[in-house]
MDTraj code that builds the backbone (N, CA, C; nanometers):
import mdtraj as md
import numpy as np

residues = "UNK UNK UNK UNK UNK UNK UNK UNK UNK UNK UNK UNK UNK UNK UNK UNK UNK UNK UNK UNK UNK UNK UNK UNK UNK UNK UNK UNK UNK UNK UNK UNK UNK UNK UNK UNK UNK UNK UNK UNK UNK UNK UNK UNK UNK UNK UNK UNK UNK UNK UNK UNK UNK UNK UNK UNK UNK UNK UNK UNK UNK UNK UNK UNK UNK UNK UNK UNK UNK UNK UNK".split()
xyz = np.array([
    [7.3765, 9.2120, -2.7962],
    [7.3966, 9.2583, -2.9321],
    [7.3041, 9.3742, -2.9677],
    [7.1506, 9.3484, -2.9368],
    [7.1112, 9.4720, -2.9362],
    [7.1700, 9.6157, -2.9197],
    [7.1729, 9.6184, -2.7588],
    [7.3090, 9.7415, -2.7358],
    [7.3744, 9.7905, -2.8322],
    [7.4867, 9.7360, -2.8863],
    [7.5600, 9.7774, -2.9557],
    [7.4738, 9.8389, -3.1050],
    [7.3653, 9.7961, -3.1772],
    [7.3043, 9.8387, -3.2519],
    [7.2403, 9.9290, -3.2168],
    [7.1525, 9.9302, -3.1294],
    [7.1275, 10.1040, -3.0905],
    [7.2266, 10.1941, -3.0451],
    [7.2985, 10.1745, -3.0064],
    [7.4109, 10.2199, -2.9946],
    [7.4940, 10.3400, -3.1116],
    [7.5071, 10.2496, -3.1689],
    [7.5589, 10.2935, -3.3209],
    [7.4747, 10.3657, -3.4151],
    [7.3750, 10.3562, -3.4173],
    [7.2520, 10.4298, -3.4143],
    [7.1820, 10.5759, -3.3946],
    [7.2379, 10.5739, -3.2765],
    [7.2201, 10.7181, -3.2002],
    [7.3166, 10.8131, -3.1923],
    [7.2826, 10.8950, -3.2727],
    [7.3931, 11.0129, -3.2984],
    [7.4548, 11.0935, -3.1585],
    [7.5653, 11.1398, -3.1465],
    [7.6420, 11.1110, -3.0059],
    [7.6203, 11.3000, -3.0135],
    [7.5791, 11.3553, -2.8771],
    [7.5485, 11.4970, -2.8649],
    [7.6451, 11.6259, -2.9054],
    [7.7943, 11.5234, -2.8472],
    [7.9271, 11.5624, -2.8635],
    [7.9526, 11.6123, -3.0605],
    [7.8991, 11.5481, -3.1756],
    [7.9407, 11.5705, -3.1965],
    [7.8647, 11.6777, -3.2713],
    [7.7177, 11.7076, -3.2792],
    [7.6474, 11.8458, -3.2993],
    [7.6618, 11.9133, -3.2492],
    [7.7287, 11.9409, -3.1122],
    [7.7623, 12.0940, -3.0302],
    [7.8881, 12.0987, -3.1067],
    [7.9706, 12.0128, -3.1502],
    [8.0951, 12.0527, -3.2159],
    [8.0450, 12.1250, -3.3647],
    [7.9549, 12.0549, -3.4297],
    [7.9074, 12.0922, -3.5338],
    [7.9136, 12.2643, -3.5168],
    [7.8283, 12.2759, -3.4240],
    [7.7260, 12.4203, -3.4520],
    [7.8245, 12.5048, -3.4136],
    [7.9727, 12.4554, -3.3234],
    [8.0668, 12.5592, -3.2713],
    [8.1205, 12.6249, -3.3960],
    [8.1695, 12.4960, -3.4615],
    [8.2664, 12.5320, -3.6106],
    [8.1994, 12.5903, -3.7144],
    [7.9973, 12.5699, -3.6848],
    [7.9579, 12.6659, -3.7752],
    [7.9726, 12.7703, -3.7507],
    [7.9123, 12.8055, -3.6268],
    [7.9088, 12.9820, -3.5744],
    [8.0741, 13.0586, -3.6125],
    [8.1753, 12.9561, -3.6147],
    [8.2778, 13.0407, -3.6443],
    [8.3326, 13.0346, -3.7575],
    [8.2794, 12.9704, -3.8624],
    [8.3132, 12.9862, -3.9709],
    [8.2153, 13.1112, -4.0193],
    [8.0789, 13.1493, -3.9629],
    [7.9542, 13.2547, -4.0004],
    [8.0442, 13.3866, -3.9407],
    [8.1416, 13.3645, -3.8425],
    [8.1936, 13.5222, -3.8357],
    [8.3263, 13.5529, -3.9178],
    [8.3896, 13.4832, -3.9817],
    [8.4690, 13.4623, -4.0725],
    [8.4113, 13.5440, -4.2338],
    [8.2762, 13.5264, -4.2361],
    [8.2290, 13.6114, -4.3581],
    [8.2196, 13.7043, -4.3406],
    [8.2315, 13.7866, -4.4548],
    [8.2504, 13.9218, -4.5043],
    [8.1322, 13.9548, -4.5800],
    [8.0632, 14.0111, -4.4334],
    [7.9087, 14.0350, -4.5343],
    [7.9239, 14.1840, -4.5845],
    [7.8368, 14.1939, -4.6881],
    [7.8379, 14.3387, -4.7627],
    [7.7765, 14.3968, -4.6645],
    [7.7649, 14.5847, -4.6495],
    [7.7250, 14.6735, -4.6231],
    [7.6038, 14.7401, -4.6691],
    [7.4938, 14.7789, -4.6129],
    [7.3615, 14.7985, -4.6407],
    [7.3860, 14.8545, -4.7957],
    [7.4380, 14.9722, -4.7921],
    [7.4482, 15.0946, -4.9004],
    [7.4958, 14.9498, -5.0704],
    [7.5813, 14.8718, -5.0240],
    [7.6225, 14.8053, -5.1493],
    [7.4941, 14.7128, -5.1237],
    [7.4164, 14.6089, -5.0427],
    [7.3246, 14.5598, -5.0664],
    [7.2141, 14.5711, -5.1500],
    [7.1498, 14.7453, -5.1110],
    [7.0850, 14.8196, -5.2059],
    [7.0791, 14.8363, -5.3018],
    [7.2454, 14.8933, -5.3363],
    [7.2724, 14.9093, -5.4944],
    [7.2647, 14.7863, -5.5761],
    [7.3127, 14.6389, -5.5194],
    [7.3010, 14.5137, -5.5804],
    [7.1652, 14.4704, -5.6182],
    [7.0892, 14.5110, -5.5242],
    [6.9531, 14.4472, -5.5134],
    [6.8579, 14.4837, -5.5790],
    [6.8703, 14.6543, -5.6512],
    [6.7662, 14.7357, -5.7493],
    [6.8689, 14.6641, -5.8487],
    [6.9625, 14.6500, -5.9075],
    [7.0515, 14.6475, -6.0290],
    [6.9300, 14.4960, -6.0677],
    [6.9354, 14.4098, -5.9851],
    [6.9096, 14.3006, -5.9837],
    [6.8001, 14.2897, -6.0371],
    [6.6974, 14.3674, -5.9633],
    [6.5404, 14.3901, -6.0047],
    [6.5559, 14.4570, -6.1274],
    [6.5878, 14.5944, -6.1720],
    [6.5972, 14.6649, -6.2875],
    [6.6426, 14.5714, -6.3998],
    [6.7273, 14.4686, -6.3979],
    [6.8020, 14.3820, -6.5053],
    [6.6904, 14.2894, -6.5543],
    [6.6174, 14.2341, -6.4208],
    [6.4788, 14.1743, -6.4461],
    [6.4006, 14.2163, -6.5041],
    [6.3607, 14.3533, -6.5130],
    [6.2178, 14.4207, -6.5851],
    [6.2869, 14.4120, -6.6756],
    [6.3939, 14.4504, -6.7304],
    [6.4426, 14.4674, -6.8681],
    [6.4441, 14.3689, -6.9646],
    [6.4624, 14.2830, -6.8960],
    [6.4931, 14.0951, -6.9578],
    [6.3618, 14.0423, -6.9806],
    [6.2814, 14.0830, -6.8699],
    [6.1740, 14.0656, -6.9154],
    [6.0595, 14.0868, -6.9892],
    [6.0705, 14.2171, -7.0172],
    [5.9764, 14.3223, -7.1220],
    [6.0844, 14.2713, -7.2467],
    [6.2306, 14.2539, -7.3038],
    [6.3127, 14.2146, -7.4091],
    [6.1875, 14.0447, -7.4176],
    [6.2065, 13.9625, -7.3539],
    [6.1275, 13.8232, -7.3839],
    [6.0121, 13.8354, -7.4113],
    [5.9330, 13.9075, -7.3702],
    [5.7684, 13.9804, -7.3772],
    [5.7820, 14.0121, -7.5470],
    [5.8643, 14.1169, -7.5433],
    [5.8831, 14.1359, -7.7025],
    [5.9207, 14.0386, -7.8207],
    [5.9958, 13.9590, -7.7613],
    [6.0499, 13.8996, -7.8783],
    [5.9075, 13.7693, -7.8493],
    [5.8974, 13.7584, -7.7432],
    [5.8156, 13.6318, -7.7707],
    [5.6316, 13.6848, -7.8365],
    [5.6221, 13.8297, -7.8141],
    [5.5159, 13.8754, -7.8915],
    [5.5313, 13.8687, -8.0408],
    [5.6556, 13.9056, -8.1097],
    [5.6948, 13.8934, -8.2018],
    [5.7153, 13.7987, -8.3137],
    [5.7530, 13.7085, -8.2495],
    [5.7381, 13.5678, -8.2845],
    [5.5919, 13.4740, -8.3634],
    [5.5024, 13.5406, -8.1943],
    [5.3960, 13.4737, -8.2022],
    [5.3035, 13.4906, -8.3484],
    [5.3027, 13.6912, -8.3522],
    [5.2438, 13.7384, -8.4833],
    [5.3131, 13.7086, -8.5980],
    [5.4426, 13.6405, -8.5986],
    [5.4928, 13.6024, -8.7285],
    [5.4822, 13.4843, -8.7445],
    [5.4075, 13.4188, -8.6568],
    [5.3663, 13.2579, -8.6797],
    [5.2026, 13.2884, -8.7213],
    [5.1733, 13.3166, -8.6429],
    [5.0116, 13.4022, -8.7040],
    [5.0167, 13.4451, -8.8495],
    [5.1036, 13.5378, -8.8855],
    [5.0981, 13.5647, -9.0228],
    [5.1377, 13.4445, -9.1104],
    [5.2190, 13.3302, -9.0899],
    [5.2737, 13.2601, -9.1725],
    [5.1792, 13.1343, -9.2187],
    [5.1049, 13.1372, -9.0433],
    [4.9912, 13.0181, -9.0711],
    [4.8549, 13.0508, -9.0799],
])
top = md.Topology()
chain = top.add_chain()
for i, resn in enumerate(residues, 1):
    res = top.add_residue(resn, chain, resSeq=i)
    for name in ("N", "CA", "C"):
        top.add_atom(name, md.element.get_by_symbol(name[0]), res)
traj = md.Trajectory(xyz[None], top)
């Protein structure tokens, strides 16, 4: 009885080489972007950040001195 519990137990090799086959070919199936659009995505990304973030900077400076003034 043992046997059979280790058995069942031990993940079978067969079926992680199957795994990693159907990954690798589902990874060439994607449609990765092109450097030039990476770039352009990737400053938009950062630039949207400084912006959002200096907008929260402000408003949350703003805030603060109108709680200051009130209290």
């Amino acid at each position: 009885m043992p046997d059979n519990a280790n058995a069942a137990n031990k993940p079978e090799k067969k079926e992680k080489t199957g795994f990693f086959k159907r990954l690798k070919s589902e990874f060439k199936k994607v449609q990765w972007t092109d450097r030039k659009t990476l770039v352009k995505q990737t400053i938009a990304v950062i630039v949207i950040s400084i912006i959002l973030c200096i907008i929260i900077t402000l408003v949350d400076s703003g805030a603060l001195k109108l709680l200051e003034l009130i209290v």
